[in-house]
Wavefront OBJ file of the C-alpha trace (Angstrom):
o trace
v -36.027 14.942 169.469
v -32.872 14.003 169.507
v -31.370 12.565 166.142
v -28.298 10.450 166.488
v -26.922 10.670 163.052
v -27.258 14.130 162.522
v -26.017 14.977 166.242
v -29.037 17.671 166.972
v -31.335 17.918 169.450
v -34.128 20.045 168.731
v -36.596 20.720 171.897
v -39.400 22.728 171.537
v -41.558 23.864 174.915
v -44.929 23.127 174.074
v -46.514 25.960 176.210
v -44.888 28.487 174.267
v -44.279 26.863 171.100
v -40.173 27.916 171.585
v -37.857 25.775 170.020
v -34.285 25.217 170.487
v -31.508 23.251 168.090
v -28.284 22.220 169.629
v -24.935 19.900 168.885
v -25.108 16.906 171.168
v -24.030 13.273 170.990
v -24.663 10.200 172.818
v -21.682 7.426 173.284
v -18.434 7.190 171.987
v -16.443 7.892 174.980
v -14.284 4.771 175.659
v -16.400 2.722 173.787
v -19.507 3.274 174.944
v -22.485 2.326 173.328
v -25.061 5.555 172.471
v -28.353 5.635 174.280
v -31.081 3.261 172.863
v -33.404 4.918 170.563
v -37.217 5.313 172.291
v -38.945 7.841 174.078
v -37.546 9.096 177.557
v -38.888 11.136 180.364
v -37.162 14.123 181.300
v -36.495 14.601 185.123
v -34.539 16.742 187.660
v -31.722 15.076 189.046
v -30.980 16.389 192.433
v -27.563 17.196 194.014
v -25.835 17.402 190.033
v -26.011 20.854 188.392
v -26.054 20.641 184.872
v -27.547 16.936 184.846
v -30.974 15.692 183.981
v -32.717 12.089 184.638
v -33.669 10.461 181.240
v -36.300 7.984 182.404
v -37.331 5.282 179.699
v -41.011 5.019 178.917
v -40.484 1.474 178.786
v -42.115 -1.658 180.362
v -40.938 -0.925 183.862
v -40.927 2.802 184.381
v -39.246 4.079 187.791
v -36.239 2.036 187.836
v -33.703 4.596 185.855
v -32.865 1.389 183.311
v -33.735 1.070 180.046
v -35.365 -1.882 178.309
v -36.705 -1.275 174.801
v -37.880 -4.473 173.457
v -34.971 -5.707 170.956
v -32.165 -2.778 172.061
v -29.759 -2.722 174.496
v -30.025 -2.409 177.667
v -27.989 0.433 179.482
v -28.734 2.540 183.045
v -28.156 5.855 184.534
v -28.847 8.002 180.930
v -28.808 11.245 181.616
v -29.391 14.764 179.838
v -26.526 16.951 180.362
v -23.737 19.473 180.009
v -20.945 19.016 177.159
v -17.933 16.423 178.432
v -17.586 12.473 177.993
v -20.804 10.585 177.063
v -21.103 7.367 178.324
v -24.100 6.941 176.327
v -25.640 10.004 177.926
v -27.235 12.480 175.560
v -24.787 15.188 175.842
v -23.551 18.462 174.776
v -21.047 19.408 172.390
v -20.262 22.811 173.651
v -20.858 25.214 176.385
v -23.409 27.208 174.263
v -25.667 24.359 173.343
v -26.133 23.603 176.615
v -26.955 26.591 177.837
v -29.860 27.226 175.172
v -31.396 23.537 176.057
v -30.938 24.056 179.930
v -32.669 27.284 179.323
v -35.605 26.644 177.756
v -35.841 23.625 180.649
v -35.700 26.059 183.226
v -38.758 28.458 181.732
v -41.069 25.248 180.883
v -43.662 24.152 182.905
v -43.858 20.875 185.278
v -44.887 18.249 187.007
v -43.997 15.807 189.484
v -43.029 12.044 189.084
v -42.733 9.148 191.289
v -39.583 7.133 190.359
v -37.141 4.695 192.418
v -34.406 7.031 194.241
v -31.048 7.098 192.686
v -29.801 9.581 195.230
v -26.406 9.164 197.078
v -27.842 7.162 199.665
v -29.585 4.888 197.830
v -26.646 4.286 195.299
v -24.235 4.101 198.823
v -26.197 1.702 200.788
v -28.031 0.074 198.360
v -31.538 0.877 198.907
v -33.404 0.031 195.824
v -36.907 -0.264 197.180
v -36.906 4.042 198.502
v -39.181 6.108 195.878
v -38.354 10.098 195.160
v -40.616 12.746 193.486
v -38.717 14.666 190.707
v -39.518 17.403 188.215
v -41.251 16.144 185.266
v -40.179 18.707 182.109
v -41.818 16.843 179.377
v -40.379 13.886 177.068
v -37.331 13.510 174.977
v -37.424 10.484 171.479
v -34.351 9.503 170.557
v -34.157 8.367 167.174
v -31.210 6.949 164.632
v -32.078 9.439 162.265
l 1 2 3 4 5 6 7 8 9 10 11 12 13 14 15 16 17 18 19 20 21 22 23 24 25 26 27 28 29 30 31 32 33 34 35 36 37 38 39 40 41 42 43 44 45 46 47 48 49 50 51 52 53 54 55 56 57 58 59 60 61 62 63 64 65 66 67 68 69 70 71 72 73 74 75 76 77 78 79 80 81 82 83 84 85 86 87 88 89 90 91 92 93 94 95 96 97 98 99 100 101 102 103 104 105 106 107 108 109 110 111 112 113 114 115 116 117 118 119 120 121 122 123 124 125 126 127 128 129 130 131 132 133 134 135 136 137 138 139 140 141 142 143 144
């Protein structure tokens, strides 16, 4: 869960029961808005160390956009290491990434069909390619 107000995100692997709390924030940077609050689907993101998809369980799964009924809509969130946040959940410091990233690494997964947001795609503009990613489990974002 990720709590916007208090700027935590607590993760907890629910194989092992290990849980992890770490600074993050979403938004701010240049005026960005923060990442709609909802329930989001954690996946690998190829070719980007230190970056994760955050796919929205929302009404059109796949497309790497998010549209919660009444919120606003944003694309590309992702998961990742402390620097700007363009509504990205992100991290507030080298060591609270590293815990988060770690427990990500050691939890079990599974794979997930979603439209390709690769290079190429994003290059040539190929919106109708699929890709298989990592599945680590889901992430709620919440006010507070």
């Amino acid at each position: 869960v990720f709590n916007k107000k208090a700027g935590l995100l607590t993760m907890t692997d629910t194989d092992t029961g290990e849980t992890v709390v770490a600074r993050f924030k979403s938004g701010g940077s240049w005026g960005a808005e923060s990442a709609p609050n909802g329930s989001y689907d954690i996946l690998s993101r190829s070719g980007r160390a230190g970056f994760y998809r955050l796919e929205a369980l929302d009404p059109f799964y796949g497309d790497d956009r998010v549209a919660f009924p009444g919120q606003h809509e944003m694309t590309e969130i992702r998961l990742h290491r402390q620097g700007e946040s363009l509504g990205c959940v992100t991290a507030c410091d080298a060591s609270g990434w590293q815990k988060i990233d770690s427990l990500l690494s050691r939890t079990s997964t599974h794979t997930t069909e979603v439209d390709a947001k690769g290079v190429l795609a994003r290059t040539l503009g190929i919106g109708l390619s699929r890709e298989r990613l990592q599945n680590y489990g889901t992430l709620k974002v919440v006010e507070d």
